[in-house]
Backbone as numpy.savetxt, mean C-alpha at the origin, in Angstrom:
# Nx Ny Nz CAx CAy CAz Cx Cy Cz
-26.89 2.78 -13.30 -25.96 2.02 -12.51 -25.05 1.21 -13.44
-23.78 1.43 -13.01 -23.05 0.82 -13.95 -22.27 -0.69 -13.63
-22.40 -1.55 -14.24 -22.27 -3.29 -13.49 -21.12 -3.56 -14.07
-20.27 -4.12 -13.37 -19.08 -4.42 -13.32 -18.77 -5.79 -12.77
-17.52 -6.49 -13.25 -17.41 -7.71 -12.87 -15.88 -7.58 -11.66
-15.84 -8.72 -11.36 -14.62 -8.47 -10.12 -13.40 -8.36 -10.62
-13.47 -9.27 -11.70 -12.20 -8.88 -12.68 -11.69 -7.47 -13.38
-13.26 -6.94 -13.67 -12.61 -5.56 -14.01 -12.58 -4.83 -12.83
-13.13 -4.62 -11.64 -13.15 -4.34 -10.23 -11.63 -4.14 -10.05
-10.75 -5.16 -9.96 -9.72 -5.53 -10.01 -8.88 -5.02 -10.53
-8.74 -4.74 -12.01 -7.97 -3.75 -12.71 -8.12 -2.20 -12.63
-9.40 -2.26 -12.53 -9.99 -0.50 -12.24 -9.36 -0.15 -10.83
-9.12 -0.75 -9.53 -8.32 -0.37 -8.27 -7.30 -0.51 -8.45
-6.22 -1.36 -9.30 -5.09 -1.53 -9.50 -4.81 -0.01 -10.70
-5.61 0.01 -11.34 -4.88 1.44 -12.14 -5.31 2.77 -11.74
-6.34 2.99 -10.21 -6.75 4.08 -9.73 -5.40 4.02 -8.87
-5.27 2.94 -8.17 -4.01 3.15 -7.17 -2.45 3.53 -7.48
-2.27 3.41 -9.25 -0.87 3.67 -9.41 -1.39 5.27 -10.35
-2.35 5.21 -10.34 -2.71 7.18 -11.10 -2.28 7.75 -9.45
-2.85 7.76 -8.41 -2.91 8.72 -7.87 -1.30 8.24 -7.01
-1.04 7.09 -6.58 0.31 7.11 -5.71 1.41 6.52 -6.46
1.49 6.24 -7.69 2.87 6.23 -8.37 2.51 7.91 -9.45
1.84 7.82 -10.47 2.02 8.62 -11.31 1.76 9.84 -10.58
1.23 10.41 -9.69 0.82 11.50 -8.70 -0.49 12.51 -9.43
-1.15 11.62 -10.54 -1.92 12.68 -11.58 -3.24 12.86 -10.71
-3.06 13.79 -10.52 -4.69 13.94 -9.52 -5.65 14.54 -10.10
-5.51 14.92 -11.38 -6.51 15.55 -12.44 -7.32 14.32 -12.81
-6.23 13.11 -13.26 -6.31 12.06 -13.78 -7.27 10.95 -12.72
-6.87 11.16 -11.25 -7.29 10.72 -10.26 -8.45 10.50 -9.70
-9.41 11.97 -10.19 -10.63 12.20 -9.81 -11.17 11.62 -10.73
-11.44 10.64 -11.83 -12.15 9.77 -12.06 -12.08 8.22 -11.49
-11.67 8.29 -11.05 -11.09 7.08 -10.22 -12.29 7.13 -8.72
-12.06 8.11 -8.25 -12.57 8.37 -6.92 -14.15 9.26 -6.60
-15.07 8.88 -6.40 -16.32 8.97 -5.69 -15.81 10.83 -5.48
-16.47 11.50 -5.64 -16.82 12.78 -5.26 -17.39 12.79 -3.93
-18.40 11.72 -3.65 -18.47 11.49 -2.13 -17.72 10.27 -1.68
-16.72 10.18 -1.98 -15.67 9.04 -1.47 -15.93 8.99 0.36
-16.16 7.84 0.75 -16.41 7.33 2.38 -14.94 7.36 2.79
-14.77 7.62 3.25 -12.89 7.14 3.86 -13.79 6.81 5.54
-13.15 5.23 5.98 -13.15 4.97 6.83 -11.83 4.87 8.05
-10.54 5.26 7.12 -9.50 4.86 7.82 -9.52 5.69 8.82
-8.37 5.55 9.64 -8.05 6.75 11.03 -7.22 7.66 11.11
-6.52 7.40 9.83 -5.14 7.91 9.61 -5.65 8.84 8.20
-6.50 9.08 7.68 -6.90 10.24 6.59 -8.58 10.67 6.92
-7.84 11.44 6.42 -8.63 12.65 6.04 -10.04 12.37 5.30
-11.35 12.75 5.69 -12.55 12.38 4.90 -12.71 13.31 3.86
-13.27 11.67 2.40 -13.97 12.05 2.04 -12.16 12.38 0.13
-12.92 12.59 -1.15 -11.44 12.72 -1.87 -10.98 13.37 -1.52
-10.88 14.62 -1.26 -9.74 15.48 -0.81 -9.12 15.33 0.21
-9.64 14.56 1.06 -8.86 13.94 2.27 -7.50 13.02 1.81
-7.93 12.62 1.08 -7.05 11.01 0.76 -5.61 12.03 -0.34
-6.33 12.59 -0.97 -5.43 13.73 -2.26 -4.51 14.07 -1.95
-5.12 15.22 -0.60 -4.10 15.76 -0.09 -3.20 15.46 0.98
-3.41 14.22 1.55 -2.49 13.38 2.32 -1.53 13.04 1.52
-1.98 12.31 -0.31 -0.62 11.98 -0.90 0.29 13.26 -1.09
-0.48 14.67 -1.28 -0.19 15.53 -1.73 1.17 15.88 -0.83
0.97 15.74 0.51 1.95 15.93 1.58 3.14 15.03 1.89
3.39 14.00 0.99 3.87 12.86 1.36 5.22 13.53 0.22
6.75 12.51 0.34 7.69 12.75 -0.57 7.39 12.15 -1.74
8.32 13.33 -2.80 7.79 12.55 -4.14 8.54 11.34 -4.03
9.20 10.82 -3.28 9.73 9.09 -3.06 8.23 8.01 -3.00
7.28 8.65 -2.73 6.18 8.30 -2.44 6.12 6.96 -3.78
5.92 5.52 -3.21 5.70 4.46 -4.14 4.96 3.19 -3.71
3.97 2.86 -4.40 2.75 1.42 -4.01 3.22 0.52 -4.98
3.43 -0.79 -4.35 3.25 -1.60 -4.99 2.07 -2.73 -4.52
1.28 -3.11 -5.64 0.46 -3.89 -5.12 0.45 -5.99 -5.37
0.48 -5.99 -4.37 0.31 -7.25 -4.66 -0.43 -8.55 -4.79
-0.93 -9.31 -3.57 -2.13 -9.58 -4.19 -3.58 -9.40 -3.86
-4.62 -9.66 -5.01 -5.51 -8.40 -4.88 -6.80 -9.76 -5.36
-7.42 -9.39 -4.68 -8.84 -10.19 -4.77 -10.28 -9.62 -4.67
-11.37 -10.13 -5.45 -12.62 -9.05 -5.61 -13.80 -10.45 -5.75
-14.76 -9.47 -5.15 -15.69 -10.16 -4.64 -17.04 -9.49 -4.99
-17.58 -9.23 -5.96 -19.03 -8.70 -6.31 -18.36 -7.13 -5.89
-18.39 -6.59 -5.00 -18.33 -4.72 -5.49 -16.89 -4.13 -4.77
-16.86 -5.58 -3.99 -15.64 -5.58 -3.40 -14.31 -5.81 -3.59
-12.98 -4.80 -3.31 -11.72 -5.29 -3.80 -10.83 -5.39 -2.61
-9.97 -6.52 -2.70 -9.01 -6.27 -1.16 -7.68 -6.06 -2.47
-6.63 -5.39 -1.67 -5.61 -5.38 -2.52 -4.21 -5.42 -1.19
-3.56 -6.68 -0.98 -2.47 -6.30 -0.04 -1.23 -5.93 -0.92
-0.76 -4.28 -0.13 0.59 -3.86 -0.95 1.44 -3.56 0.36
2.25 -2.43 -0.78 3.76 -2.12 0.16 3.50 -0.38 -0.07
3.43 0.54 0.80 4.11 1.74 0.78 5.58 2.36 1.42
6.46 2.52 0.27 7.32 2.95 0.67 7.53 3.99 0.39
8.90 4.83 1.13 8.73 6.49 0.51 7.93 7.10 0.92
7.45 7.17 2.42 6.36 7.63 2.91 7.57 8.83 4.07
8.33 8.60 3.82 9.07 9.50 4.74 9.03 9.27 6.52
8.51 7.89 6.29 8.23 7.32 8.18 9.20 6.45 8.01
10.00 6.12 8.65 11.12 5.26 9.38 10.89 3.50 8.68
9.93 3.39 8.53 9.37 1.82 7.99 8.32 2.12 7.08
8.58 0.84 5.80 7.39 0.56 4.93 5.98 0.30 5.67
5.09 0.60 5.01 3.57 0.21 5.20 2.85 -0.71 4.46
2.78 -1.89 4.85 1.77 -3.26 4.41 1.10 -2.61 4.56
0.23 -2.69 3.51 -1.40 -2.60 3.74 -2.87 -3.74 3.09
-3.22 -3.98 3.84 -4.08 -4.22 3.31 -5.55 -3.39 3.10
-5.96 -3.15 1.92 -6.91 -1.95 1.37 -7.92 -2.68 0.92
-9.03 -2.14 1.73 -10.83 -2.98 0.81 -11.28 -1.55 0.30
-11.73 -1.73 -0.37 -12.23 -0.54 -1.19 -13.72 -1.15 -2.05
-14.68 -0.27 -1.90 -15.64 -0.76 -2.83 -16.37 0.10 -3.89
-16.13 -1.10 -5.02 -16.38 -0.27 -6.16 -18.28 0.47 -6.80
-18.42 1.74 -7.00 -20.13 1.63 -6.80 -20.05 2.71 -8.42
-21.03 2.33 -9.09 -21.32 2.84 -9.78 -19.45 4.18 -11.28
-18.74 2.90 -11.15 -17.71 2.92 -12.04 -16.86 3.60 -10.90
-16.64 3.72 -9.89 -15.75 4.95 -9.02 -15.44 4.18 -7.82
-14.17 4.35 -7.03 -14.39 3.68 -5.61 -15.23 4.74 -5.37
-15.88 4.15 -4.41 -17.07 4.54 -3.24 -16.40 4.94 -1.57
-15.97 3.78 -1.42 -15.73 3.73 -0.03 -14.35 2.86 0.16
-13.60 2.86 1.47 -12.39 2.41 1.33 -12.00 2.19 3.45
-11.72 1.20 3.59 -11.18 0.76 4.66 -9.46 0.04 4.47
-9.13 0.63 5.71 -7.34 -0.33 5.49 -6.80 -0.89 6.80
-6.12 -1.82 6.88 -5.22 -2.27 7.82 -3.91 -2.09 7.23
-3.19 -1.03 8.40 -1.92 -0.69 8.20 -0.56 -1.32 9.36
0.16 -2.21 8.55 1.65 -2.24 9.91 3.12 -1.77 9.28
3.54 -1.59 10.23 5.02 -1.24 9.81 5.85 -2.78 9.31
6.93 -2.55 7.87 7.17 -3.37 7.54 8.18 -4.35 8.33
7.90 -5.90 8.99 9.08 -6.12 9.39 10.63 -6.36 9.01
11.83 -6.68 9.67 12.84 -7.08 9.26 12.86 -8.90 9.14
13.81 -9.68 9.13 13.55 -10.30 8.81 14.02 -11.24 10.24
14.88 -10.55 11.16 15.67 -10.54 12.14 14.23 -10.50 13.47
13.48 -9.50 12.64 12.31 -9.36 13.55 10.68 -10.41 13.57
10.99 -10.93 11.89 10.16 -11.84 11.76 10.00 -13.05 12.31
9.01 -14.08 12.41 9.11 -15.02 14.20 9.05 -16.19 13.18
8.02 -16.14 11.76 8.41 -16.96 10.67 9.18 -17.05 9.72
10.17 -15.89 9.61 11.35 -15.88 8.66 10.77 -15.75 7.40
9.41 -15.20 7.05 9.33 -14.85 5.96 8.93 -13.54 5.53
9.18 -12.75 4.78 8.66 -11.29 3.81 7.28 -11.33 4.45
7.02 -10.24 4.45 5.29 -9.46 5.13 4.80 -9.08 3.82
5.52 -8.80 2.77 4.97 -8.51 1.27 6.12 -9.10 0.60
5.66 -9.51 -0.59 6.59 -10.11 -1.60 7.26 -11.48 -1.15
9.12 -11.54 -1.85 9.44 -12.89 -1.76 10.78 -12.74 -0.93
11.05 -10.83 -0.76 12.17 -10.48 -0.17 11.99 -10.05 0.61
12.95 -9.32 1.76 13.04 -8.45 2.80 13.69 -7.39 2.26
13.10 -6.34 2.95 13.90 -4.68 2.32 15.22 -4.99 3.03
16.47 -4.58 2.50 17.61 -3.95 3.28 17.27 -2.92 4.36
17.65 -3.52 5.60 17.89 -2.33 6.10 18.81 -2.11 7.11
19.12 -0.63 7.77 19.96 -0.10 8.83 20.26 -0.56 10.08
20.81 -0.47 10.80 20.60 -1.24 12.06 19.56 0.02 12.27
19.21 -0.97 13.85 17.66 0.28 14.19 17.95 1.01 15.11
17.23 2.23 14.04 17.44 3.47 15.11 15.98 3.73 16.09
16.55 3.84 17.62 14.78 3.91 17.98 13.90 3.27 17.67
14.39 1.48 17.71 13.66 0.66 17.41 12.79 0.63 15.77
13.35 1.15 15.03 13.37 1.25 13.82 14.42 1.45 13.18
14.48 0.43 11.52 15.11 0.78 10.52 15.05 1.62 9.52
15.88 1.82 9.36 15.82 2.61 7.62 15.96 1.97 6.58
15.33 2.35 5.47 15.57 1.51 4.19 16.55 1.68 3.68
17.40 1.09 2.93 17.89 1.48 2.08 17.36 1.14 0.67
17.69 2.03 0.08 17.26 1.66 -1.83 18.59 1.45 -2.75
18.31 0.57 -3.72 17.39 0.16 -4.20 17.33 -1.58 -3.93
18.59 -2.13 -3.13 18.57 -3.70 -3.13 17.84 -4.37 -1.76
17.20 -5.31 -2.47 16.52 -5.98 -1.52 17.12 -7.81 -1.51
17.25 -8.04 -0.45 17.93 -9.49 -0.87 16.62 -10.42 -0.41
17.03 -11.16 -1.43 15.87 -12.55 -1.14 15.93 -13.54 0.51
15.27 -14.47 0.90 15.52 -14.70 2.14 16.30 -15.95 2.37
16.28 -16.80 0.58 17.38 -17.52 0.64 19.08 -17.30 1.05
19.41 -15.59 0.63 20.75 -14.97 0.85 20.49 -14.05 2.11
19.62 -14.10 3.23 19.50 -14.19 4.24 19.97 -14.37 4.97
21.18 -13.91 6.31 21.71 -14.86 6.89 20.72 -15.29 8.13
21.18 -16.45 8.56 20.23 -17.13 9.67 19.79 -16.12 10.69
18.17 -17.03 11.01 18.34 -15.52 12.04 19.03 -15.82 12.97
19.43 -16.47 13.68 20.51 -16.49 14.92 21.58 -15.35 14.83
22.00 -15.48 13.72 22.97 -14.64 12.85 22.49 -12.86 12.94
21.09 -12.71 13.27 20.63 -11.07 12.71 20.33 -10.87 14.26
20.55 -11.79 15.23 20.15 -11.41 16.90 21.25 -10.88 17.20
């Protein structure tokens, strides 16, 4: 059994998560991930090849950023951003994952669509310190645009985005 502290917990999910959904190395990946990997979510596929080949299907726009990330004895929460998922809105997530014997093990998530800022009720970012740009909404959704994001100080009021 291999013992690990939360701190390295911490870095070991932060560099499994940008091998397999920024760098796309899935050779590289499978040390990262449990051979009997648990997937609890609703939205993938059990088990590693579940999770693989979901990124596998996704655009290579496909990009995580993580932000902040906290660990607790075997446990890691990490809240990020997926964008480039080819769905109409970013994905907050928040991801617990637990680490067992040097590998995630097992992995639960809470997923929402990212808000605007027009749509936000506290006027602040759901991740980070900005709001994504985006489209007016189509079908009750926006589109992103890339690559500028404006801060919420250059924001205009929301009265202004109703």
């Amino acid at each position: 059994m291999i013992k690990t502290t939360p701190v390295q917990n911490k870095e070991f999910v932060l560099q499994a998560f940008d091998t397999l959904f920024n760098q796309r190395d899935y050779k590289a990946a499978e040390r990262y991930w449990s051979s009997n990997y648990i997937q609890h979510s609703a939205h993938i596929p059990p088990r590693r090849d579940g999770l693989f080949n979901l990124v596998r299907s996704m655009p290579a726009s496909l990009k995580y950023e993580p932000g902040l990330i906290v660990a607790e004895n075997d446990y890691v929460i990490v809240h990020g951003r997926f964008s480039g998922t080819g769905r109409p809105r970013n994905w907050i997530a928040a991801d617990v994952v637990r680490v067992a014997d040097g590998v995630l093990a097992e992995h639960w998530d809470v997923l929402q669509d990212e808000a605007t800022q027009a749509e936000s009720r506290s006027s602040l970012p759901m991740f980070g310190t900005t709001f994504p740009e985006w489209e007016k909404p189509v079908h009750g959704y926006g589109r992103l645009q890339e690559p500028r994001a404006r801060s919420s100080a250059t924001q205009p009021a929301r009265s202004e985005c109703l």
